[in-house]
ZATORKE-233806 format. One record per residue (C-alpha): x, y, z. Coordinates in steps of 0.02 Angstrom, whole numbers, padded with zeros to 5 digits, always signed. Layout:
<pts>
XYZ ...
</pts>
This chain:
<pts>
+03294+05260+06300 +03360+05110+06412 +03547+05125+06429 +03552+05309+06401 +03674+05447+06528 +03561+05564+06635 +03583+05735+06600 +03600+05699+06402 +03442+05723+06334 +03427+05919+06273 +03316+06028+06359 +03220+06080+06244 +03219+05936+06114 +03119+05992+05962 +02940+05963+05916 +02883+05846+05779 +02835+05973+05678 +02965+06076+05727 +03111+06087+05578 +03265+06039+05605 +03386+06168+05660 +03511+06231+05482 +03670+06158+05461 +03845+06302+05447 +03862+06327+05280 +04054+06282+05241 +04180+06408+05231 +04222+06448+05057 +04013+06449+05024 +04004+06588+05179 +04137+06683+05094 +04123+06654+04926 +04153+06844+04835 +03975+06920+04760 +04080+07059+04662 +04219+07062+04541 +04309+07188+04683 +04303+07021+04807 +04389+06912+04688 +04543+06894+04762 +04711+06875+04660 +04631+06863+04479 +04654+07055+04441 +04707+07015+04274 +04526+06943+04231 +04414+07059+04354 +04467+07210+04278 +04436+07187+04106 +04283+07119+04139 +04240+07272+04236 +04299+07383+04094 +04190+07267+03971 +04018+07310+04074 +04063+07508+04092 +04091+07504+03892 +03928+07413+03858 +04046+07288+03763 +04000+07126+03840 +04032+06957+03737 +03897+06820+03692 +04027+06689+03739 +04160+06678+03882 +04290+06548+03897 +04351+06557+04086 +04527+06418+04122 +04630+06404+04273 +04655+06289+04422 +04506+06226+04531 +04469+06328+04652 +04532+06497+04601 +04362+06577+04572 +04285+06525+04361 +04125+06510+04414 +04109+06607+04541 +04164+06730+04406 +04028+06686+04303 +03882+06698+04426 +03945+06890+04475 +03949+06922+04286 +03768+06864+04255 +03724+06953+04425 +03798+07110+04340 +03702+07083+04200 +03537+07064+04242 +03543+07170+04392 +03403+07323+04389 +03558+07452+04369 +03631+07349+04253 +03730+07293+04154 +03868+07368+04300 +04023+07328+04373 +03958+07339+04519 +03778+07253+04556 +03678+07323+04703 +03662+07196+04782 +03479+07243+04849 +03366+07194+04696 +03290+07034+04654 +03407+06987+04539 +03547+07025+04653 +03491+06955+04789 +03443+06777+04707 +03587+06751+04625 +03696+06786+04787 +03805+06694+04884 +03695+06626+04966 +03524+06640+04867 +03414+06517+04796 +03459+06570+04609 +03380+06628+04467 +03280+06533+04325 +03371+06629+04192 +03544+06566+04255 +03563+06387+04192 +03699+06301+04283 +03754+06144+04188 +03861+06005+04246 +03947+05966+04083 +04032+05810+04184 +03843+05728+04171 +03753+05838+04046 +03898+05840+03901 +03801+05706+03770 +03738+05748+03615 +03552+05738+03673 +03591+05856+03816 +03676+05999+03683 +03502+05988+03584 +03397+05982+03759 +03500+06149+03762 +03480+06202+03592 +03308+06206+03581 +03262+06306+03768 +03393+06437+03742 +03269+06529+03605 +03156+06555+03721 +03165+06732+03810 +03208+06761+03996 +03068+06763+04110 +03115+06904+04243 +03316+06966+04198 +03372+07049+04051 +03479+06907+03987 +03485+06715+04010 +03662+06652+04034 +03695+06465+04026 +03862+06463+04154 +03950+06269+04067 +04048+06216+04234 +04193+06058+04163 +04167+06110+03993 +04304+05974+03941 +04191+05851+03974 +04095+05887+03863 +04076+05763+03686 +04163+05821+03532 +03966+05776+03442 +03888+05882+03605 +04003+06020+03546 +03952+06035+03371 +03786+06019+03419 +03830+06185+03516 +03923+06255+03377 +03791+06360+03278 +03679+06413+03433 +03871+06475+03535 +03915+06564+03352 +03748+06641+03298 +03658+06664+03469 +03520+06746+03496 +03511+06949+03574 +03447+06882+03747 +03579+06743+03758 +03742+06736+03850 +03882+06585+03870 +03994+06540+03993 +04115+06404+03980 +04219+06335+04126 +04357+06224+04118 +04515+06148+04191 +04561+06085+04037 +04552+06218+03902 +04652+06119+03767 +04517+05994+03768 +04387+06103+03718 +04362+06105+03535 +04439+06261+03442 +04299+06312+03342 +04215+06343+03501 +04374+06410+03577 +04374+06541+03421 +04200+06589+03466 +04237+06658+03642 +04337+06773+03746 +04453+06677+03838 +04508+06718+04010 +04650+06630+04118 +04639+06611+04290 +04763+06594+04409 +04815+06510+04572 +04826+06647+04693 +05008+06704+04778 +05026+06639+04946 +05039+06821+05027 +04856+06845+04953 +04804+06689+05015 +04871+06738+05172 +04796+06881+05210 +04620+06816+05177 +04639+06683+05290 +04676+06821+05403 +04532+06917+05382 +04433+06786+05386 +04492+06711+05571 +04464+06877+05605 +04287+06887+05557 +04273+06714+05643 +04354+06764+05816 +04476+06612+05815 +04646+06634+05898 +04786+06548+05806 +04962+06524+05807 +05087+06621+05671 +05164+06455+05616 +04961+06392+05588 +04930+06490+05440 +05100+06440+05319 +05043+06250+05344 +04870+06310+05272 +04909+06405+05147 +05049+06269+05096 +04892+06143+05100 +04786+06239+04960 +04929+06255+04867 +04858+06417+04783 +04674+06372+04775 +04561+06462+04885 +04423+06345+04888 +04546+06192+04932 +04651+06316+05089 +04450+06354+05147 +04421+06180+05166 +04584+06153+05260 +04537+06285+05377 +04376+06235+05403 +04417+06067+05450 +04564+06147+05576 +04389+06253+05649 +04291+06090+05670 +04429+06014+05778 +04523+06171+05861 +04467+06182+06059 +04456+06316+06166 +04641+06351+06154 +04630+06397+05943 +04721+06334+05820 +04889+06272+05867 +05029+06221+05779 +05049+06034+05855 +04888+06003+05812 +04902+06067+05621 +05049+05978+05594 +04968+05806+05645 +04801+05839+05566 +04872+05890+05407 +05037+05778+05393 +05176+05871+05386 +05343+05839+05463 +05383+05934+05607 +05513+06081+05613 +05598+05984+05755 +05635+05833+05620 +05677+05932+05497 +05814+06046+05580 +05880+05873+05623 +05921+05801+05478 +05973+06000+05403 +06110+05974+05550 +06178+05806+05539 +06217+05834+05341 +06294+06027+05380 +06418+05932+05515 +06435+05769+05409 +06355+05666+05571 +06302+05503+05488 +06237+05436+05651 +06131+05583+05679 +06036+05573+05502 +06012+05380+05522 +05954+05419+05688 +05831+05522+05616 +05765+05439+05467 +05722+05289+05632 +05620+05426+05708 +05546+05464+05550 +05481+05289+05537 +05461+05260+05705 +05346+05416+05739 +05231+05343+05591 +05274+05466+05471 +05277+05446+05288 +05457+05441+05225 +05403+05523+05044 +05330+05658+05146 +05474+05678+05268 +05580+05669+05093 +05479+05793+05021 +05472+05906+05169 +05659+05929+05169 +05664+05939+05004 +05561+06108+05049 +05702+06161+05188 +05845+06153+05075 +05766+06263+04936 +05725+06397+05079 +05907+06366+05121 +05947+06399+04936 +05851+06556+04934 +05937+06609+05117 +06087+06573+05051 +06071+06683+04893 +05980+06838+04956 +06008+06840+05135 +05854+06973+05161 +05729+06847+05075 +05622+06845+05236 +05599+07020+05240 +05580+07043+05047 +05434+06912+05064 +05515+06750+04966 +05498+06650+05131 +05346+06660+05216 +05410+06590+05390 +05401+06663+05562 +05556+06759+05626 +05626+06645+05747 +05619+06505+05617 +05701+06617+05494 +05850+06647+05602 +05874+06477+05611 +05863+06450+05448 +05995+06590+05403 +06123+06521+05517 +06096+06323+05448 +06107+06406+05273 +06273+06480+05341 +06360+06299+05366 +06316+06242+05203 +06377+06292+05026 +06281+06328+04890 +06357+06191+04791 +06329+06066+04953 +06132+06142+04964 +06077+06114+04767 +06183+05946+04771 +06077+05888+04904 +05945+05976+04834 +05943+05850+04662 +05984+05704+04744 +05820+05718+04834 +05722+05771+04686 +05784+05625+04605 +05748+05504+04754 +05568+05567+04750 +05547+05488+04563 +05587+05332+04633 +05493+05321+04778 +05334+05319+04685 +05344+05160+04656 +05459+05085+04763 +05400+04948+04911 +05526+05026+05039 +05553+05192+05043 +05636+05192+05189 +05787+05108+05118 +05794+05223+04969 +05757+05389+05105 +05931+05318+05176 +06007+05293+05028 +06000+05458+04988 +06053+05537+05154 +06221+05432+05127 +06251+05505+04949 +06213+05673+05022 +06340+05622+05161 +06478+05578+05049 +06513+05702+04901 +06674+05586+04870 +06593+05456+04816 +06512+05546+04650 +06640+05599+04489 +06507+05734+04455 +06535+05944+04439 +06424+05970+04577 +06501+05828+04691 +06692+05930+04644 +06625+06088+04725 +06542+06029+04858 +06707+05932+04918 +06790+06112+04870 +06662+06182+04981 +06710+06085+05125 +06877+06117+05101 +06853+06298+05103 +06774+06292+05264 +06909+06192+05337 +07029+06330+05313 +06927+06453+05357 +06932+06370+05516 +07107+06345+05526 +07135+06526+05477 +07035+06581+05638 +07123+06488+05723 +07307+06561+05697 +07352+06711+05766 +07460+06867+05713 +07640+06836+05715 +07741+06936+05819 +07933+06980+05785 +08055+06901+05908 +08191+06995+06021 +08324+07091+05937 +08506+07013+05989 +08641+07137+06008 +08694+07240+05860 +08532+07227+05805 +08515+07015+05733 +08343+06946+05763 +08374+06817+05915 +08324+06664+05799 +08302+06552+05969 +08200+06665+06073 +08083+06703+05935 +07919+06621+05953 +07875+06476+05833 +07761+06506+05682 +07590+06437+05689 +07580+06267+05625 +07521+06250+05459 +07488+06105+05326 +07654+06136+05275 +07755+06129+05433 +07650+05969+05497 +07713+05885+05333 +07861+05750+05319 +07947+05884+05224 +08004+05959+05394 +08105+05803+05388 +08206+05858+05209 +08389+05863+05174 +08386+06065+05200 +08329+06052+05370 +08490+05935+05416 +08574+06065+05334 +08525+06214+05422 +08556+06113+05582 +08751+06109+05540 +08745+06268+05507 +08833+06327+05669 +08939+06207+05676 +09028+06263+05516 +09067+06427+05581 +09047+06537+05718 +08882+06516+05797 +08756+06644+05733 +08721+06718+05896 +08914+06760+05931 +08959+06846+05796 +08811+07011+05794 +08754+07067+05634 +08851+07215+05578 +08727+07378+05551 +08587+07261+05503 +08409+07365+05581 +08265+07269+05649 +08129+07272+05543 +07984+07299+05653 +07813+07222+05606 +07666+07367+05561 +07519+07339+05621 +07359+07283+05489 +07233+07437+05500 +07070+07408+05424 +07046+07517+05255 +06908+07663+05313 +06761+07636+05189 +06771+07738+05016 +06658+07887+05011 +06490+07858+04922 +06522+07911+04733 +06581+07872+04578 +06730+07738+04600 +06818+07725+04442 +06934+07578+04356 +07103+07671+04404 +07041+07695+04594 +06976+07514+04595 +07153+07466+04550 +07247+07585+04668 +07126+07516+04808 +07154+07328+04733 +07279+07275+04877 +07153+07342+05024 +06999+07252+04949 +07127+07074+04919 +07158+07107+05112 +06967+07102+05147 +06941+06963+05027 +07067+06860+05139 +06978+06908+05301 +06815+06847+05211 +06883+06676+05118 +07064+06617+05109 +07037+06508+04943 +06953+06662+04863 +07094+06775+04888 +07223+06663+04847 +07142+06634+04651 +07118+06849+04656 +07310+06853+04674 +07330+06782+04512 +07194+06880+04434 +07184+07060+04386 +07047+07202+04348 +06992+07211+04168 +06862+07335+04154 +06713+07412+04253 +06564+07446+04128 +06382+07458+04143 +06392+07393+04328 +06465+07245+04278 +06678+07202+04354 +06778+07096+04238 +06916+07003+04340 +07043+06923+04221 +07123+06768+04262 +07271+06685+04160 +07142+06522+04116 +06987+06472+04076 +06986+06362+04209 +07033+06495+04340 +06876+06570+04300 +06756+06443+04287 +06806+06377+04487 +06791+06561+04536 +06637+06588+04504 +06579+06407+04513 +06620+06404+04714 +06510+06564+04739 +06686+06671+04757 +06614+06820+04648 +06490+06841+04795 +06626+06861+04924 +06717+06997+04826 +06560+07075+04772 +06512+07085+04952 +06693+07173+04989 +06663+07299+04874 +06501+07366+04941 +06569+07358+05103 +06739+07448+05078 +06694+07554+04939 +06497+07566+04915 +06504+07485+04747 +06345+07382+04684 +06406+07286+04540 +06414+07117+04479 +06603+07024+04469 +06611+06937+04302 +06770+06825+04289 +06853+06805+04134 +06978+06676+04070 +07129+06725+03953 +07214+06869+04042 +07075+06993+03981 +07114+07173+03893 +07135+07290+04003 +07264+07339+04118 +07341+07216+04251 +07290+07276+04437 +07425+07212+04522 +07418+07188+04722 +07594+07264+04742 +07738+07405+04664 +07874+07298+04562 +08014+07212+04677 +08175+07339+04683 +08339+07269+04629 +08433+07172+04757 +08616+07270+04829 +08777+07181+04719 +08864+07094+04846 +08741+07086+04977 +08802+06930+05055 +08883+06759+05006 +08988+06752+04857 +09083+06907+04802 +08983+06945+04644 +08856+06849+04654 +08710+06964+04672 +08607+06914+04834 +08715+06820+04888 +08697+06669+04771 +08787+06583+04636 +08707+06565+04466 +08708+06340+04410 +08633+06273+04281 +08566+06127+04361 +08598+06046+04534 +08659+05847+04519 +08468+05784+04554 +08441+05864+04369 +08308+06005+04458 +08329+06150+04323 +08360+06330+04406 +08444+06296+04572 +08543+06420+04666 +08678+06357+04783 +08832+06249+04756 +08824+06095+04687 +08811+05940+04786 +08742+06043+04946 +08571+06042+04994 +08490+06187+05022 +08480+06239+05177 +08315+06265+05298 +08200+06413+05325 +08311+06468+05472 +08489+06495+05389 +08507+06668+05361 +08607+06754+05241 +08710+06852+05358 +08768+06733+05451 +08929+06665+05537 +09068+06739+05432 +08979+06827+05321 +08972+06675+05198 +08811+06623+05126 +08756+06444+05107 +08563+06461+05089 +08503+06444+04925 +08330+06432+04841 +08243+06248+04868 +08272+06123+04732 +08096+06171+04656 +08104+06266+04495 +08118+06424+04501 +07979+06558+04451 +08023+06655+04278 +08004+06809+04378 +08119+06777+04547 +08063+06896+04676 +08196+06944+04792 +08187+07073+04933 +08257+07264+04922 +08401+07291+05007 +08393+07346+05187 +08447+07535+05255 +08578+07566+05337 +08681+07457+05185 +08696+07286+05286 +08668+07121+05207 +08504+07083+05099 +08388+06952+05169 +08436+06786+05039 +08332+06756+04892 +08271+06580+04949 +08126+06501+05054 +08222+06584+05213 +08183+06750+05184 +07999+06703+05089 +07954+06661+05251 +08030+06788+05362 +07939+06931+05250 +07781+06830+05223 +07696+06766+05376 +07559+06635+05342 +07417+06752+05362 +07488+06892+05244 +07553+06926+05067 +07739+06952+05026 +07789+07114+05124 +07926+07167+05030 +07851+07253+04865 +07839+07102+04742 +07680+07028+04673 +07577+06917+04751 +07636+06738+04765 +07613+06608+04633 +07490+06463+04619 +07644+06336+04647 +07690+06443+04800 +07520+06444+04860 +07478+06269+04831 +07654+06231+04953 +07623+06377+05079 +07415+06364+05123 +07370+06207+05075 +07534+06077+05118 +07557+06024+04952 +07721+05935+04855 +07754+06012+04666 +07823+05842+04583 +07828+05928+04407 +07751+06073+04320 +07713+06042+04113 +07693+06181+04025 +07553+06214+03915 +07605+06215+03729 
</pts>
């Protein structure tokens, strides 16, 4: 023909007579199963069926419902290939007689299998079309099955047409029904059959036939191919065979590669995805908007992009909650990807993931209808972005979230305190000692306070500190933290648990600050049925403890330290059983250990200072001095006193020291002399108080307490 290439014609171009060479038959009609032992993933309906035809107990009337594409009539045609084969009625047809072979996968039929398209053929006139060639008998098989394919379609008048012939039918006759829609078939033909669910089949199934059949194929293909396909089907075999086939048709010489899946098929890429994942885990608005313009940009559909996130977080959700859910088998992702995966799950909370997680489910809704869905895509990055500005629970803990992670950051930041040089006669040397770390605290205004001026003129009251040695006053020397070795595997009972309480508070603190600082203020209840009660004084306490995913950390600690599997339960109200406290009762301070004669710890019993702050120890009219005025200092007199905070019901003041010297002063001084930042109080009383705590870790001012009536 004029215009036509040389070289293009064929060589061997076909005759006129010649037919036409066969077109492929499509995947899921190449591989479609031609036993019940092929069907894959509907074991709960093969079997039974298979039991049925071994038993000789094999209905008139079958009802089979599931999904499309999970294998109904396929079902049906092995089950009249079972019954009319020459062995038959079997489980298992031969596969080499007539029967067998014309009602095959791909055979021509049979004339005593009817297959009726109820979607065109479900009118009245068609039921008594039906009716009135069923009587007759089958011309070569041993029954004649009439296989009903979209039996919702058919008329309510088509179905009592049907009615008498599907309840009284003759020997020779079988029915098979097969719907989507089983609800819509009428029940007094629904009470007439055996009724069989089907599925959609698991993904791992799925998988592995895919497998096999790229196999059978000889395709290559790349890992991350098959998870798009199988997420295409969406649990229907027939629907993942078309995918597949349609990857064949296009795949070159190279296989089927990832690039190419993601662009036929419409997904957003990994590269997107991971992102967005890391501009909300740092809080980079920039970087999200940034992304949402590629998004668009790139041509890609901002409900799928939406959608396709929506996917990431809930595999971050899962990560998060059972960090071995790739090897289990609840991800189905490739092992490079998963690592990923784990360590973006590992800068988000779970509160922050299922926050984000709604907000996008909710977005969806709207964007069905929406005429930008861009704008509402960035919409919901920015709530996702800002926790503060939602009053919700779930908007609380993820701000508490962030805040734990904060500290945790701060707290690897600090470092171990170390004790100072020892000044003659054995005094710490208060200026050579290093300076603490800086915490919230000490970068306050409150450095600023009234006691700090105080402690200033300290010296120059008296003989300077550094003049005037400490008389037999020992340097307490700071032990170092050891590790607790991990409890042998056994039996750990409640009274161990609570002699081991302090170790396991220790690990808690090396895991998450905020965690071990509600634990202090909580005790062991019980340990029953592997289940760990942990009282705490409120019902609040207990609620934002396990709320904030805290039980997990301490959980965690326990199989670690002590090879204990159970599940932390946190309780409000104090709880039952006996307190575990972290630490032996305080001893009783040394009369006279300092400042006033008779005034034990060196302090003076007032009612109330002049700013009308109930409990204060000191005299009046002086302000208490700073953390650095010790008790034994110039002169032996005393002026540090507790801050003018009220006092705890319980004070806890130190032991006194050996060798008889002067007690450390029962006052902020010596709190933080025995407690460094990164460690409990050292000196044998219980842990510190929430007030304390609040003050010491996380900077805060106490302007007034109210008790609870």
């Amino acid at each position: 023909m004029a215009g036509d290439e040389p070289g293009t014609a064929p060589e061997n171009p076909p005759g006129p007579g010649s037919p036409p060479a066969p077109a492929p038959l499509a995947l899921y009609r190449r591989y479609r199963p031609a036993t019940f032992a092929e069907v894959r993933g509907q074991e709960h309906v093969t079997e039974p069926l298979r039991q049925a035809l071994r038993n000789g107990r094999v209905h008139h009337a079958y009802l089979f419902s599931g999904p499309r594409g999970c294998g109904k009539t396929s079902s049906a045609r092995i089950l009249a290939r079972s019954l009319n084969c020459v062995q038959g009625p079997t489980p298992d047809p031969c596969g080499v007689c007539e029967s067998c072979v014309a009602l095959g996968p791909s055979g021509p039929g049979s004339i005593d299998v009817i297959e009726i398209d109820a979607a065109s053929h479900g009118g009245v006139d068609d039921a008594r079309d039906l009716r009135e060639r069923a009587f007759y008998a089958p011309v070569s098989g041993r029954f004649k099955v009439y296989i009903i394919d979209e039996a919702h379609m058919v008329t309510r008048e088509g179905f009592n047409a049907l009615l008498k012939l599907v309840e009284e039918p003759p020997p020779h006759l079988k029915f098979v029904f097969a719907t989507t829609e089983p609800e819509k078939v009428i029940a007094t033909i629904r009470s007439r059959t055996h009724h069989y669910p089907f599925r959609l089949v698991p993904p791992s199934v799925l998988r592995g036939l895919l497998e096999e059949i790229l196999a059978t194929e000889a395709v290559t293909y790349e890992p991350t191919v098959l998870p798009l396909v199988v997420r295409a089907g969406a649990g229907s075999v027939r629907d993942s065979l078309s995918v597949l086939d349609q990857l064949l048709a296009g795949a070159g010489a190279e296989g089927l590669t990832y690039e190419r899946t993601v662009a036929l098929l419409g997904y957003t890429d990994d590269s997107l995805l991971d992102e967005m994942v890391d501009a909300l885990a740092a809080g980079d608005g920039a970087a999200a908007f940034g992304t949402v313009d590629r998004v668009v940009q790139g041509g890609h559909d901002p409900r799928r992009f939406a959608a396709d996130l929506l996917d990431r977080l809930r595999d971050l959700i899962i990560l998060g909650a059972v960090p071995g859910a790739g090897q289990t088998g609840l991800l189905d992702v490739p092992a490079d990807r998963l690592e990923r995966m784990s360590d973006q799950a590992g800068r988000f909370g779970q509160a922050e993931l299922a926050r984000a997680a709604e907000i996008l489910s909710e977005g969806l809704i709207q964007m069905r209808g929406t005429t930008s869905p861009r704008l509402l895509l960035e919409l919901m990055c920015a709530q996702v972005l800002l926790p503060g500005a939602s009053t919700g629970e779930k908007a609380l803990a993820a701000r508490l979230e962030r805040l734990e992670r904060r500290l945790e950051g701060l707290t690897s930041e600090e470092t171990v305190p170390r004790p100072g040089p020892v000044a003659a006669g054995g005094a710490p040397d208060t200026e050579a000692a290093p300076a603490r770390n800086a915490s919230p605290r000490d970068a306050s205004p409150r450095d600023a306070s009234p006691r700090d001026a105080s402690a200033s003129e300290a010296p120059a009251r008296g003989t300077p500190a550094r003049d005037t040695p400490a008389r037999d006053t020992p340097t307490r020397e700071a032990a170092p933290v050891r590790a607790a070795p991990p409890a042998p595997p056994g039996v750990i009972d409640i009274e161990t648990l609570r002699q081991r309480w302090p170790e396991i508070l220790e690990a808690v603190k090396q895991e998450r600050r905020v965690a071990w600082m509600l634990l202090n203020a909580a005790s062991v209840d019980s340990l029953e049925g592997g289940v760990l009660t942990v009282a705490f004084g409120g019902e609040g306490q207990a609620k934002g403890f396990a709320a904030s995913g805290h039980d997990q950390v301490l959980t965690g600690v326990l199989a670690t330290m002590l090879g204990l599997n159970v599940r932390v339960r946190a309780m409000g109200g104090g709880g039952s059983g006996q307190r575990a406290t972290a630490r032996p009762a305080p001893a009783d301070p040394a009369p006279g250990a300092g400042g006033q004669p008779g005034a034990p710890g060196g302090a003076t019993d007032r009612p109330d200072d002049p700013a009308g702050r109930p409990g204060t120890r000191g005299s009046a009219g002086t302000p208490a001095p700073g953390h650095r005025a010790a008790a034994g200092g110039p002169g032996g007199t005393a002026k540090a006193g507790a801050p003018g905070r009220r006092a705890p019901a319980a004070p806890r003041m130190p032991g006194p020291r050996a060798g008889g010297g002067p007690a450390a002063p029962s006052s902020p001084a010596g709190l933080d002399e025995e407690w460094p930042d990164d460690a409990g109080p050292a000196d044998g009383g219980a842990g510190p108080t929430g007030m304390e705590l609040i003050e010491r870790q996380l900077g805060g001012t106490v302007i007034e307490e109210i008790e609870e009536p």
